[in-house]
MDTraj code that builds the backbone (N, CA, C; nanometers):
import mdtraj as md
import numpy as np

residues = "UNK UNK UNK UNK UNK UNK UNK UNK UNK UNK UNK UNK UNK UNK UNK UNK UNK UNK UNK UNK UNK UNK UNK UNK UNK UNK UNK UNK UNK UNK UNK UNK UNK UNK UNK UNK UNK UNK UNK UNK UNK UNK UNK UNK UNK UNK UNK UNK UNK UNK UNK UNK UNK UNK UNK UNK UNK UNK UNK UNK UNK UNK UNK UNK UNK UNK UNK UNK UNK UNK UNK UNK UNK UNK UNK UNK UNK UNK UNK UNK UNK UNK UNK UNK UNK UNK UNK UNK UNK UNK UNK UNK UNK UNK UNK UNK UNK UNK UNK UNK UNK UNK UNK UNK UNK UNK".split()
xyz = np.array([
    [15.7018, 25.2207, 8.7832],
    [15.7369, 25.1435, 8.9010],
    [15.8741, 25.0769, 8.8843],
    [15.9226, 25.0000, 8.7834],
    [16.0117, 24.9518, 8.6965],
    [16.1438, 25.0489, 8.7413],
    [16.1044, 25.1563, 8.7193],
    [16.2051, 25.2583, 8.7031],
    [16.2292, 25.3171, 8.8251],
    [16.1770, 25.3050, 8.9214],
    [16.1697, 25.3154, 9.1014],
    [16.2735, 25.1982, 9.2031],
    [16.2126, 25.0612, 9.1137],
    [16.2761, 24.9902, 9.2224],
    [16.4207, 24.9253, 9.0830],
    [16.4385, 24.9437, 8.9632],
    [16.5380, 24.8803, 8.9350],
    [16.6552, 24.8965, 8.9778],
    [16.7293, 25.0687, 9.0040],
    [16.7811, 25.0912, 9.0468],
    [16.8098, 25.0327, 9.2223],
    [16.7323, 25.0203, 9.2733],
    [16.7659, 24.9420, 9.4183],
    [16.7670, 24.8194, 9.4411],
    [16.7617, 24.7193, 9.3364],
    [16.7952, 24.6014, 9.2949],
    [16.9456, 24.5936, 9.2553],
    [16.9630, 24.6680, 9.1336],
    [17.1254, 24.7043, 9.0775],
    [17.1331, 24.6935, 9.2016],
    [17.1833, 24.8240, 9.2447],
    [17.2732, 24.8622, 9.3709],
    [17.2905, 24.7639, 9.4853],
    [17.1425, 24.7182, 9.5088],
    [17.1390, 24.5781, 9.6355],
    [17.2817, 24.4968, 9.5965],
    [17.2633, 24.4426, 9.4531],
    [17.3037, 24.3358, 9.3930],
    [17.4561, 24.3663, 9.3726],
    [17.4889, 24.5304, 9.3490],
    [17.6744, 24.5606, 9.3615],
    [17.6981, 24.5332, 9.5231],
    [17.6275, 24.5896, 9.6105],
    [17.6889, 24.5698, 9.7435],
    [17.6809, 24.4019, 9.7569],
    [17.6161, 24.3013, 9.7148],
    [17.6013, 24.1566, 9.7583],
    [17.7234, 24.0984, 9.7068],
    [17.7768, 24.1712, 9.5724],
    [17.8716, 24.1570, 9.4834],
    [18.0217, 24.1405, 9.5843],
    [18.0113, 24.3139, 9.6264],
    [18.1770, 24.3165, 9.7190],
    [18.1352, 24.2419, 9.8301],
    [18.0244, 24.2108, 9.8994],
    [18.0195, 24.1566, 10.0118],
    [18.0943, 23.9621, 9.9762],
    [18.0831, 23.9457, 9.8523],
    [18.1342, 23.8198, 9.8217],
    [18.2816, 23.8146, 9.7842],
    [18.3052, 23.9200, 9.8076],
    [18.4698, 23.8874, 9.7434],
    [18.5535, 23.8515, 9.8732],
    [18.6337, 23.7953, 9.9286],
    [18.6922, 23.6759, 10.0178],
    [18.7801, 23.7989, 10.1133],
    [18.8843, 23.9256, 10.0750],
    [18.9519, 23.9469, 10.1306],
    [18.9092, 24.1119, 10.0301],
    [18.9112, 24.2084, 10.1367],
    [18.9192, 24.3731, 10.0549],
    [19.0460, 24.3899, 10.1354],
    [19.0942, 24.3956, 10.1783],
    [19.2577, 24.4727, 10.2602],
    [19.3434, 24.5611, 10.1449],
    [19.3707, 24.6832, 10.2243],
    [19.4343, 24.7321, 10.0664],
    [19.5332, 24.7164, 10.1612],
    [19.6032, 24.6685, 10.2668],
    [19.7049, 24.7403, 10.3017],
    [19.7856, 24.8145, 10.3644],
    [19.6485, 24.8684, 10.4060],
    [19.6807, 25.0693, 10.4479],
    [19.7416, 25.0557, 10.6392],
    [19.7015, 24.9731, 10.6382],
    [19.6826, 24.9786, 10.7834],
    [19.5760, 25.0559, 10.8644],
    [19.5589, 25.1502, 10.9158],
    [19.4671, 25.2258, 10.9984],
    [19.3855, 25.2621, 10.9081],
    [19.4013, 25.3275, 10.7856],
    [19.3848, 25.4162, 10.6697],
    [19.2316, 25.3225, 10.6143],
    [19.3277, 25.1622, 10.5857],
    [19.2268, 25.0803, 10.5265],
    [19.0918, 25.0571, 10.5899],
    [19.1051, 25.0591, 10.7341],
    [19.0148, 25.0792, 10.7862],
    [18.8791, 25.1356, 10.7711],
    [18.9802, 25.2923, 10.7986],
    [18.8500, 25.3822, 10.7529],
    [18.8217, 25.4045, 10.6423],
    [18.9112, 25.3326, 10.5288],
    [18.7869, 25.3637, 10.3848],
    [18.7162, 25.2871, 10.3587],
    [18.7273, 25.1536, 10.4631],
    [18.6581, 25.0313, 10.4108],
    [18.5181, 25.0869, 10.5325],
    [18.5001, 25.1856, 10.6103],
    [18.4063, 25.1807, 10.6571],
    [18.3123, 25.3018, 10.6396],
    [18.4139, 25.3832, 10.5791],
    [18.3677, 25.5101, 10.4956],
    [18.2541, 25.4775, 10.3548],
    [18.3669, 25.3837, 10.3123],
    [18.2825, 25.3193, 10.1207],
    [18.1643, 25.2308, 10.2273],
    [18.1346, 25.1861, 10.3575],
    [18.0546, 25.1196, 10.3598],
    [17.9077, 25.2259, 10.4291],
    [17.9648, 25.3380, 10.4587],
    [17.8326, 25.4395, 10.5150],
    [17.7644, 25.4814, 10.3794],
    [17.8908, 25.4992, 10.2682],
    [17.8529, 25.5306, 10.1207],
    [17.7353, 25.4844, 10.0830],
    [17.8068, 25.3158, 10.0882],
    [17.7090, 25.2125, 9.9687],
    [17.5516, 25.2406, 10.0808],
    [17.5134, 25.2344, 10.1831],
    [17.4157, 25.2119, 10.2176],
    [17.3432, 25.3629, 10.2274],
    [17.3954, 25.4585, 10.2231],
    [17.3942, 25.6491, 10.1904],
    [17.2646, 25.6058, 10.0683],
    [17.3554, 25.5607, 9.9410],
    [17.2860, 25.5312, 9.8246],
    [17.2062, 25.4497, 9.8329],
    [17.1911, 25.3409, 9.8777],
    [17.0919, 25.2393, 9.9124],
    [17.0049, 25.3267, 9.9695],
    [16.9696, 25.4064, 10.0732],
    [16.8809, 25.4479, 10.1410],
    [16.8163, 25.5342, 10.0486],
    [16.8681, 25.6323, 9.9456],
    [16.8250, 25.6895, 9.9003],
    [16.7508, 25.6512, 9.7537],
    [16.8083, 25.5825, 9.7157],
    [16.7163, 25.5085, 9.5895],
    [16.5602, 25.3861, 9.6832],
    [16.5773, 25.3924, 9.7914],
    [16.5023, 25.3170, 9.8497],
    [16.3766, 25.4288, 9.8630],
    [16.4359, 25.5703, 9.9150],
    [16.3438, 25.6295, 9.9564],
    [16.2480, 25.6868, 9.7905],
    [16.3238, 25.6968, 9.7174],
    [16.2778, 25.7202, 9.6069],
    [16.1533, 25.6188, 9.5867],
    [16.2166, 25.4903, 9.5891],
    [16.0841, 25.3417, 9.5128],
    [16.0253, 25.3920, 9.6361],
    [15.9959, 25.3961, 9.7585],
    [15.8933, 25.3957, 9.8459],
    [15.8062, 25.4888, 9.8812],
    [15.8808, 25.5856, 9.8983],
    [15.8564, 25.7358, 9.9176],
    [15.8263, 25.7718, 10.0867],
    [15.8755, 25.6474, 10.1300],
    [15.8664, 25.7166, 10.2534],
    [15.9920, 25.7079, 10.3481],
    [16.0133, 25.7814, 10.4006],
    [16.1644, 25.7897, 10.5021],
    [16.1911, 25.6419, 10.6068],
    [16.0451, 25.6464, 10.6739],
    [16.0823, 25.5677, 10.7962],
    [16.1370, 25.4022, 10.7193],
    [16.0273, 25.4023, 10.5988],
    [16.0460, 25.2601, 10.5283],
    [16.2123, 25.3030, 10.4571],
    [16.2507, 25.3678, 10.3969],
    [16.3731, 25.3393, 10.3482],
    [16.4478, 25.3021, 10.4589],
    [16.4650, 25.3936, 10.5789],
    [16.5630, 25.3428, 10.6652],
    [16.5600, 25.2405, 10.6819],
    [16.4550, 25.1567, 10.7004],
    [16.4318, 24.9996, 10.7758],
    [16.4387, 24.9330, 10.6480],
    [16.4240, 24.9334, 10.5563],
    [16.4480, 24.8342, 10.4793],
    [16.6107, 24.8576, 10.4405],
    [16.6538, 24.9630, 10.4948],
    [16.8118, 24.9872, 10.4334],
    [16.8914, 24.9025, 10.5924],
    [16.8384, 24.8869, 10.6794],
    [16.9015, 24.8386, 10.7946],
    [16.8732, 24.7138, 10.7638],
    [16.7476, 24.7085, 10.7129],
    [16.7284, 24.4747, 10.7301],
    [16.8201, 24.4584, 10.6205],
    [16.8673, 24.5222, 10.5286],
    [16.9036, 24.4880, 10.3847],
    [17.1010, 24.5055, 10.4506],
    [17.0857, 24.5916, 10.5408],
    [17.2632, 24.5309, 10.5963],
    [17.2761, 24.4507, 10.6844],
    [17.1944, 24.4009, 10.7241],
    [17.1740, 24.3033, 10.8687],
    [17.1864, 24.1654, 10.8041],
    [17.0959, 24.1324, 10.6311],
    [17.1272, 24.0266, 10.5418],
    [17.2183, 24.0303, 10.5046],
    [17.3485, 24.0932, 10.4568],
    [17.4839, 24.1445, 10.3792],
    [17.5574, 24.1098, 10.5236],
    [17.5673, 24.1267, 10.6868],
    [17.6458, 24.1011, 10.7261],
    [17.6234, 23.9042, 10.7296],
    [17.5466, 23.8764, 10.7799],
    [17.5083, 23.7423, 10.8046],
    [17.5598, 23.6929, 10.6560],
    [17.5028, 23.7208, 10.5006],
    [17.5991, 23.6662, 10.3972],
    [17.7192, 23.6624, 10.4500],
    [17.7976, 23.7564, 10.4685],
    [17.9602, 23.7526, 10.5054],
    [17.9739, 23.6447, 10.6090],
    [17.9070, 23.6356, 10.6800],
    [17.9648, 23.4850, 10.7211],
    [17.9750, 23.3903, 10.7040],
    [17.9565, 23.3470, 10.5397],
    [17.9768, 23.2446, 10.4590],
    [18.0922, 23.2604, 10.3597],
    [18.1704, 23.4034, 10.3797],
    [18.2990, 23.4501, 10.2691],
    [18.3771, 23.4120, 10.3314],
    [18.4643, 23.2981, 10.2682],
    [18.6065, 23.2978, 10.3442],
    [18.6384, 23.4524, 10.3897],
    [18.7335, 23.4393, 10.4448],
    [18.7860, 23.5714, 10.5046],
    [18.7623, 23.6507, 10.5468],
    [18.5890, 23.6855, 10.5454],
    [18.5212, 23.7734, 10.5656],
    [18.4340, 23.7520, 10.7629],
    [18.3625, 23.8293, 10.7994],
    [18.2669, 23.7825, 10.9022],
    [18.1527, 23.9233, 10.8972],
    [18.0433, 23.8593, 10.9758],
    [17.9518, 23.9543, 10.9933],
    [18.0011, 24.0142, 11.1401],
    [17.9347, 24.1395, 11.1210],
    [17.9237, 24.2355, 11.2590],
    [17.8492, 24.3014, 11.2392],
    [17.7858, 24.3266, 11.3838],
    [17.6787, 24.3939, 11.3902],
    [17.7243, 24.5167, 11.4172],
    [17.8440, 24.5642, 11.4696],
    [17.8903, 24.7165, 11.4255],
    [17.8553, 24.7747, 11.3383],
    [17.8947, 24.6841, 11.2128],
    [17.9050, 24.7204, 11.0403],
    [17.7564, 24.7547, 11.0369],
    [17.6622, 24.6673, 11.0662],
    [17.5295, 24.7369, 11.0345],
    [17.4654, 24.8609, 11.1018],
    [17.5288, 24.8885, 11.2232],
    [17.5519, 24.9953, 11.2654],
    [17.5899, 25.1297, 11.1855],
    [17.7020, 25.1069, 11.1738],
    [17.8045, 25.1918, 11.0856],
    [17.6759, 25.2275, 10.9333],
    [17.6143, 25.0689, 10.8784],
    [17.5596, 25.1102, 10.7540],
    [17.4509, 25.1826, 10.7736],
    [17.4022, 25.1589, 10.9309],
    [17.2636, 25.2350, 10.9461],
    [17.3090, 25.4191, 10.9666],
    [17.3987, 25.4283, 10.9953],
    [17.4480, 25.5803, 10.9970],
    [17.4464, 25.6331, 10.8573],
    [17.5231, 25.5474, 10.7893],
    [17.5570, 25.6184, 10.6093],
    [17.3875, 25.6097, 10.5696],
    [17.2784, 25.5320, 10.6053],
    [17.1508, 25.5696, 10.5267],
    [17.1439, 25.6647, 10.5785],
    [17.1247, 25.6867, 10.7437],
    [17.0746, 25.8449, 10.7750],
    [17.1373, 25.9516, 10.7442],
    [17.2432, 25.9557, 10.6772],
    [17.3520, 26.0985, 10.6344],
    [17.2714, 26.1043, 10.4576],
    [17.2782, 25.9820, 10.4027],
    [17.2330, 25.9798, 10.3374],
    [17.0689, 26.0328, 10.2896],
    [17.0063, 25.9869, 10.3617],
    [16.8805, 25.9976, 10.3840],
    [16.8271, 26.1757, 10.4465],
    [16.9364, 26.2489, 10.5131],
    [16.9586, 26.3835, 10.5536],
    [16.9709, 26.4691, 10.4440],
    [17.1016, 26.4572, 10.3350],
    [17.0954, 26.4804, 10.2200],
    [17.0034, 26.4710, 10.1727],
    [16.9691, 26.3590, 10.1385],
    [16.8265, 26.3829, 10.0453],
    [16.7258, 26.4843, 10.0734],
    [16.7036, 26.4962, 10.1892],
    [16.6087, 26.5714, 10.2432],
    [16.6073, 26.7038, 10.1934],
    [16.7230, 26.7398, 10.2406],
    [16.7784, 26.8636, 10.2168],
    [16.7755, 26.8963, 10.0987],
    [16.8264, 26.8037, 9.9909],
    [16.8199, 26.8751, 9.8439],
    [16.7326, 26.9402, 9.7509],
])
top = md.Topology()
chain = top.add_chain()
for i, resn in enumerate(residues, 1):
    res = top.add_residue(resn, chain, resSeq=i)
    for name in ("N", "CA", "C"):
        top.add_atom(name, md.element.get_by_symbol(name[0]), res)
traj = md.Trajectory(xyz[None], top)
């Protein structure tokens, strides 16, 4: 069991990590954009899928991978610099289901 959910603890706990850092901007202009929303379909891709692993079931990974970005945006509205949106959890609920597609598939 240990070995099911540690991994989706880690991982919870790296995304809570960047969600605390004050400012990500690389810069890029347009560019930064989309990698900052690309790395964010990623992180929750993987989230969904180590979720589906500890649970074993699809419908529960998704939903616990959506409440689990819905808490990460609302944190951000305590990061300087940062804010929540409900786009973003949008956006993260897409990267579980691509994620969660993959898996399927493999």
């Amino acid at each position: 069991m240990a070995s099911r959910w540690l991994p989706v603890l880690v991982w919870a706990g790296v995304i809570f990590a960047f969600s605390s850092i004050p400012s990500l901007s690389s810069g890029l202009g347009t560019w930064d954009y989309v990698l900052r929303k690309g790395a964010h379909m990623a992180e929750y891709a993987i989230l969904a899928v180590l979720l589906v692993r500890a649970t074993g079931s699809y419908v529960w990974a998704f939903a616990l991978t959506v409440a689990y970005a819905g808490t990460d945006e609302f944190h951000q509205t305590f990061v300087r610099g940062r804010h929540g949106s409900p786009i973003d959890v949008g956006i993260d609920a897409v990267g579980a289901l691509i994620g969660l597609g993959l898996w399927r598939r493999r």
